[in-house]
C-alpha positions as CSV (number, residue, x, y, z in Angstrom):
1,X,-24.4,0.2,-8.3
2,X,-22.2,-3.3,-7.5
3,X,-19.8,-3.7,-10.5
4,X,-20.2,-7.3,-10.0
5,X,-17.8,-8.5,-13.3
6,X,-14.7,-6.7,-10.9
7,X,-16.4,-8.8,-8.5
8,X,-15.9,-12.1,-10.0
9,X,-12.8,-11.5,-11.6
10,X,-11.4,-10.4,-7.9
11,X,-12.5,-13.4,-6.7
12,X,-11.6,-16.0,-9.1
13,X,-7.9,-14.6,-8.4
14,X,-7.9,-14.7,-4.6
15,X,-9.7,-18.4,-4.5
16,X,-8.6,-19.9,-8.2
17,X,-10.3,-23.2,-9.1
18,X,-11.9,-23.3,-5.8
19,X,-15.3,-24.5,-5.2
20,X,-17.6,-21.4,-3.0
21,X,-17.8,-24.0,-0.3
22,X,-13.9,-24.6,0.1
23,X,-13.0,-20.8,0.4
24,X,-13.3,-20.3,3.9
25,X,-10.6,-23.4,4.5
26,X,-8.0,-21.2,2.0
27,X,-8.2,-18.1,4.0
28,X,-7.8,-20.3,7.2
29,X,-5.0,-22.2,5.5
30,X,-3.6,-18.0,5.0
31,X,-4.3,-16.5,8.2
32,X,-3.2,-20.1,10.0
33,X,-6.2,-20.3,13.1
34,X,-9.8,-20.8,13.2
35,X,-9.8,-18.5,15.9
36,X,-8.9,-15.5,13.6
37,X,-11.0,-15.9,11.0
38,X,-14.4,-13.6,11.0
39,X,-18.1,-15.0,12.7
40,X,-19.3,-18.2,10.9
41,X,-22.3,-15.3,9.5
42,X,-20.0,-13.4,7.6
43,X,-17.8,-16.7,6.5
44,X,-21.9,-17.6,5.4
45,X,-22.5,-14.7,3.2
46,X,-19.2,-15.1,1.4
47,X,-20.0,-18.0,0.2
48,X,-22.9,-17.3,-0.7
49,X,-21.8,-14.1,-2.7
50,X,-19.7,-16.9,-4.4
51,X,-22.0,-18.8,-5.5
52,X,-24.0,-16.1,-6.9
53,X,-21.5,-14.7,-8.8
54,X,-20.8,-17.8,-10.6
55,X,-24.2,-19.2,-11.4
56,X,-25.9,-16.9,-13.6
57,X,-29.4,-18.4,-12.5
58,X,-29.4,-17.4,-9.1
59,X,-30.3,-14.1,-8.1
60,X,-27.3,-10.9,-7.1
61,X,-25.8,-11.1,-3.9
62,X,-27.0,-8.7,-1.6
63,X,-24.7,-5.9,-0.4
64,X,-23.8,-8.1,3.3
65,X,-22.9,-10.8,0.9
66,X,-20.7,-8.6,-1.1
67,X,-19.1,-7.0,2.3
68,X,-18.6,-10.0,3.3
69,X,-16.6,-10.8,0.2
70,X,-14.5,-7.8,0.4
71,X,-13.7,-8.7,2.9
72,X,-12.5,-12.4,2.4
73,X,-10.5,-11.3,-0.5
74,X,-8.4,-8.6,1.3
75,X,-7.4,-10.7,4.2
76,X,-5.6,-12.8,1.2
77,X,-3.2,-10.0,0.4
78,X,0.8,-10.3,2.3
79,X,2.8,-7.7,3.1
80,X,6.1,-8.6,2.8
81,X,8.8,-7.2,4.7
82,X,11.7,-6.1,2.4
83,X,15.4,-6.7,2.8
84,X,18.6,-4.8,1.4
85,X,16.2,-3.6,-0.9
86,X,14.6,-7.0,-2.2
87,X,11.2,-8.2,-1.1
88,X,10.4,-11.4,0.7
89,X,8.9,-14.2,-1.1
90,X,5.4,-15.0,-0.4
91,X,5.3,-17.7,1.6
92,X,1.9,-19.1,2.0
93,X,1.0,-20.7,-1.7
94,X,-2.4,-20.0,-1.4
95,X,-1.5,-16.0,-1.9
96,X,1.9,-16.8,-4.0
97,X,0.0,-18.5,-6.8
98,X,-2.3,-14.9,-7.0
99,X,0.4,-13.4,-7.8
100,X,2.7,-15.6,-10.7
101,X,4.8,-12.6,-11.5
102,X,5.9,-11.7,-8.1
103,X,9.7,-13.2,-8.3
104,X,9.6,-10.2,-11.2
105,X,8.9,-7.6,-9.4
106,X,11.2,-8.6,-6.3
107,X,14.2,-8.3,-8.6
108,X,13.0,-5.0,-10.8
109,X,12.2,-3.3,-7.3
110,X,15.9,-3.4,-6.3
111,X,17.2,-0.9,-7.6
112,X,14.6,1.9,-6.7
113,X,13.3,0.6,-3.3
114,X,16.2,2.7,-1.5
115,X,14.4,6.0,-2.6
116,X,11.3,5.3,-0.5
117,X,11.7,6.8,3.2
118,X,10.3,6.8,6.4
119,X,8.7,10.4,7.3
120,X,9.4,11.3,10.8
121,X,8.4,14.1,13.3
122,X,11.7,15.5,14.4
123,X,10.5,18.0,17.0
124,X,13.5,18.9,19.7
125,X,11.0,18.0,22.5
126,X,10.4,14.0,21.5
127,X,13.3,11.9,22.3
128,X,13.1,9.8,19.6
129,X,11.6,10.8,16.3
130,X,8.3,10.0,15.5
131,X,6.9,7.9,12.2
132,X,4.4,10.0,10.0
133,X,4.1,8.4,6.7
134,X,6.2,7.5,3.7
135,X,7.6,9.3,0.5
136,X,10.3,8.9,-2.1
137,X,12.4,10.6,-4.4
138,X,11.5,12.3,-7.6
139,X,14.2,14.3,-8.2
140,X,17.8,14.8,-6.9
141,X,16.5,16.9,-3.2
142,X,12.6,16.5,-3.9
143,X,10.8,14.3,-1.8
144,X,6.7,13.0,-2.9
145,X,4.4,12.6,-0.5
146,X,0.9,12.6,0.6
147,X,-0.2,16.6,1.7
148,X,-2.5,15.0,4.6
149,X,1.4,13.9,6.0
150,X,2.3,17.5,5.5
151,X,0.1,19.0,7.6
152,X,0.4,16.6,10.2
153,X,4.0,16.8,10.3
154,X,3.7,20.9,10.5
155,X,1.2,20.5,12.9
156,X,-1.5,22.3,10.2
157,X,0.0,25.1,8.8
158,X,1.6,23.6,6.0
159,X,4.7,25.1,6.5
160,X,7.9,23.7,7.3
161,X,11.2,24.3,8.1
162,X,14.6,22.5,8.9
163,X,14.3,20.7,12.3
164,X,10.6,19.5,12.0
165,X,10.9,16.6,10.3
166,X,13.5,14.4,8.5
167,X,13.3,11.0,6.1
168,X,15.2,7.8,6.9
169,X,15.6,5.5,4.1
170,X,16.7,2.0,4.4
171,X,14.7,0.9,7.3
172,X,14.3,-2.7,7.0
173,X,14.0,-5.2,9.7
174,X,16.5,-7.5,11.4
175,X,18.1,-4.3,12.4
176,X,20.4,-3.7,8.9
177,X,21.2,-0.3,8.9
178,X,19.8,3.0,7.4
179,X,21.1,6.3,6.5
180,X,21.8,9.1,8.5
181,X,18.4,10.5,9.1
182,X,17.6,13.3,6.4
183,X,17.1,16.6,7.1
184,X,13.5,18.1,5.4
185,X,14.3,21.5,4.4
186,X,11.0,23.2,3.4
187,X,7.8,22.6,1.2
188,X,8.5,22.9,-2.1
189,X,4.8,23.1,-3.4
190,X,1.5,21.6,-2.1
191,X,-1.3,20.4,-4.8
192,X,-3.9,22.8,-4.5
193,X,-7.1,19.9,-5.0
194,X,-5.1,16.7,-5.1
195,X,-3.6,15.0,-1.5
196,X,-0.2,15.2,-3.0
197,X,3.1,17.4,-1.6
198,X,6.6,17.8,-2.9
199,X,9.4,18.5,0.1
200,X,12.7,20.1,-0.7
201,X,15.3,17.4,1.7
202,X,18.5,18.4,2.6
203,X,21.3,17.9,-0.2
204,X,20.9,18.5,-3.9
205,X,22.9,15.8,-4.6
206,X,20.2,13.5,-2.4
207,X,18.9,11.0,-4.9
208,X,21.7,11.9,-7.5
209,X,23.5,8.5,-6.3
210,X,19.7,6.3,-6.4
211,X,17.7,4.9,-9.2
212,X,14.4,6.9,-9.1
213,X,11.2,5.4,-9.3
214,X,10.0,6.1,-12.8
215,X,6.5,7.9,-12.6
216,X,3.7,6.6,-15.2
217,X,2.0,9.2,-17.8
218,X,-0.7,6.1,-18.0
219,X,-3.1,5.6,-15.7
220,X,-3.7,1.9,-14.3
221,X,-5.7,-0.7,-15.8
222,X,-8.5,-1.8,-13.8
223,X,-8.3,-4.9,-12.1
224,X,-4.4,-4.8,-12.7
225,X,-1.9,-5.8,-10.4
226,X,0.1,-3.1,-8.1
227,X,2.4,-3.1,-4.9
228,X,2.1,-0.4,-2.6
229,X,5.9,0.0,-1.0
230,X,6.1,2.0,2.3
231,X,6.1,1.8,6.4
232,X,3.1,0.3,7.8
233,X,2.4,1.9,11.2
234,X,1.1,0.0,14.2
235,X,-2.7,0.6,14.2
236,X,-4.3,-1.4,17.1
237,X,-7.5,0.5,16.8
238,X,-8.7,-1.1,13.0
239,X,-8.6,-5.1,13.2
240,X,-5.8,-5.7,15.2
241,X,-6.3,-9.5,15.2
242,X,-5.9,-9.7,11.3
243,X,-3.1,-7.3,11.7
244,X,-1.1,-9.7,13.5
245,X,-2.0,-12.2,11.2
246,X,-0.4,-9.9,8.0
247,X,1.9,-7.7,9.7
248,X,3.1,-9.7,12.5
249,X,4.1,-7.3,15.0
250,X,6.6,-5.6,12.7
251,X,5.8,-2.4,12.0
252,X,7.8,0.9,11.1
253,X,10.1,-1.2,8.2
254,X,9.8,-1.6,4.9
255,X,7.1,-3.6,3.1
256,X,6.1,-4.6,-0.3
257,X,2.1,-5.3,-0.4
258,X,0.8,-6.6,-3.4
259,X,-3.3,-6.4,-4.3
260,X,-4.9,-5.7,-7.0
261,X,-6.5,-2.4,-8.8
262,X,-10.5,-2.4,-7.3
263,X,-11.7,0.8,-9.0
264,X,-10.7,3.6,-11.6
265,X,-12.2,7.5,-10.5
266,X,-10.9,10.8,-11.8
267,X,-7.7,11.3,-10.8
268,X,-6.8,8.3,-9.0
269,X,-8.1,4.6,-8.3
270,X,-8.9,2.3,-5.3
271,X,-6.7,-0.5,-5.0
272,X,-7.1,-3.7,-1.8
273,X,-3.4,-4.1,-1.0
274,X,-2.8,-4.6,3.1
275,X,-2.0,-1.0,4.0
276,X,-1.7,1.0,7.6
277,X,-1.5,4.4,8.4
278,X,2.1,4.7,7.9
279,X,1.4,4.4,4.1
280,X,0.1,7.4,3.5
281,X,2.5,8.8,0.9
282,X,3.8,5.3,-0.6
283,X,4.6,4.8,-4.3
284,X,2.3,2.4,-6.1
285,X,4.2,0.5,-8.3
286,X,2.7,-1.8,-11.4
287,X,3.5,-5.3,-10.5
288,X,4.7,-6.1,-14.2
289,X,6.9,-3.1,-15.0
290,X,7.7,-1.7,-11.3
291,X,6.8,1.8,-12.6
292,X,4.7,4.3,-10.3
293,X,1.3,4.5,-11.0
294,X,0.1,6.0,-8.0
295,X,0.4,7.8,-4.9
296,X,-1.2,6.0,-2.1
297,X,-3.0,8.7,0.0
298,X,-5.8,6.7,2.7
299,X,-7.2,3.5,3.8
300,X,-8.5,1.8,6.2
301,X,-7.0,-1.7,7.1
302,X,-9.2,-4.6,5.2
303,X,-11.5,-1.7,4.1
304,X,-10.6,1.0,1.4
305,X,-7.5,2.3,-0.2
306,X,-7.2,5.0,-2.6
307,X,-4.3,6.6,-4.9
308,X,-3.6,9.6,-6.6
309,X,-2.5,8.4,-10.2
310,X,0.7,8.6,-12.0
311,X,-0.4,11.2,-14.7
312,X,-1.8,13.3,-12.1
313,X,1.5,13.0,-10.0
314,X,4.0,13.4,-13.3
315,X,1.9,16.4,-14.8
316,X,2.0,17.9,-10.6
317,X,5.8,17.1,-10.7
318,X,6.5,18.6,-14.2
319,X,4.2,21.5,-13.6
């Protein structure tokens, strides 16, 4: 059953103070053509879901009208690229003003964004290594991370050891220079039920030097604000035209994606930030407080995004 309150209060942050029948023109003042915007049917039944969720005398808005919402409201959501460790601003104001607190979180991400790296395939026979996914730093040496990017770097068998795969933190764009690639050791311990992994990474005194993300005992509010942090992936196969449009042909770095919390389940939540493949494994931060509240684990581009949450992840990294 449609929670159609999460519904309305989704939508009067991506279009605020905006009439049903101007929406379309914001997202094509955001994505910047005509020509990328979806077929005037589904642009139809947006505004219609619209204007059924805010008169009360007309009847619910079917499930195409609802689709067709989604999707209007996740084409709203950036990705910044981040640099030295700060975010870009949000430069369109039609998304900037959906997000007030953003200038916060740009600043309290500084200190912590340095402990999110790149997971790479590191197999002798590739020439260069190959992007998996994302994870950070929990501990001094102990690397978080989806289990799904586990068993695709280890080719299935959930095993690893050194030489398979490495991080590389610091990859930001405009060229500005990581780390020496570092060295995954081993699998420290694999969830048993929940897509989550912790990798032993070469060094104990890896992270020592790093602020660590701070992971949540609280699960999020719904509806709440949250940034997913990680390496998109290029992923021509799901939307590519919107993709452009968001990511801008710059894939592989470091982005911040800001969205909003869609849906609270056991164990986790669903959340509509802009998100690729290579973000399996990327903190979720809390917009507000720029602690971890999840563990980004799948999605599909403009679709469906799920996390495992913080008091999951802080009772699997305790226990």
């Amino acid at each position: 059953m449609a929670d159609y309150r999460n519904f309305r209060a989704r939508a009067e942050r991506a279009f605020p103070g905006v009439k049903p029948s101007q929406a379309l023109e914001r997202v094509r003042a955001i994505v910047g053509s005509k020509a990328a915007m979806p077929p005037n049917e589904e642009g139809k039944l947006a505004v219609a879901a619209l204007e059924k969720l805010q008169d009360p005398a007309l009847p619910e808005p079917t499930p195409a009208e609802l689709a067709a919402l989604e999707l209007m409201i996740r084409i709203t959501r950036p990705a910044p690229l981040v640099r030295k460790g700060r975010p870009d601003d949000i430069e369109k104001v039609e998304q900037s003003e959906v997000f007030p607190d953003w200038h916060i979180f740009q600043k309290s991400l500084e200190p912590f964004a340095h402990a999110i790296g790149r997971v790479d395939h590191a197999a002798r026979s590739l020439v260069r290594s190959e992007p998996i996914g994302t994870g950070f730093l929990v501990k001094p040496g102990l690397l978080l991370t989806n289990k799904h990017v586990l068993m695709k770097l280890s080719r299935g068998t959930g095993l690893l050891e050194p030489g398979q795969g490495v991080v590389r933190f610091q990859i930001e764009t405009d060229d500005y220079s990581d780390d020496a690639p570092v060295s995954i050791l081993k699998v420290a311990h694999a969830h048993p039920a929940l897509d989550a992994a912790l990798l032993s990474v070469d060094g104990p005194a890896l992270g020592a030097g790093r602020h660590l993300p701070r992971i949540s005992n609280a699960a999020p509010a719904d509806q709440s604000d949250v940034v997913v942090v990680g390496y998109p992936a290029r992923d021509s196969a799901r939307n590519p035209l919107f993709i452009g449009v968001i990511f801008r042909e710059e894939f592989d770095v470091l982005r911040a994606s800001p969205g909003q919390v869609c849906t609270i389940e056991p164990n986790g939540f669903t959340h509509d930030c802009s998100t690729l493949g290579g973000n399996s494994g990327s903190p979720v931060f809390d917009l507000k407080t720029a602690d971890v509240v999840g563990l980004h684990r799948s999605g599909e581009f403009l679709w469906s995004n799920e996390a495992v949450d913080g008091p999951s992840l802080a009772a699997f990294i305790a226990g």
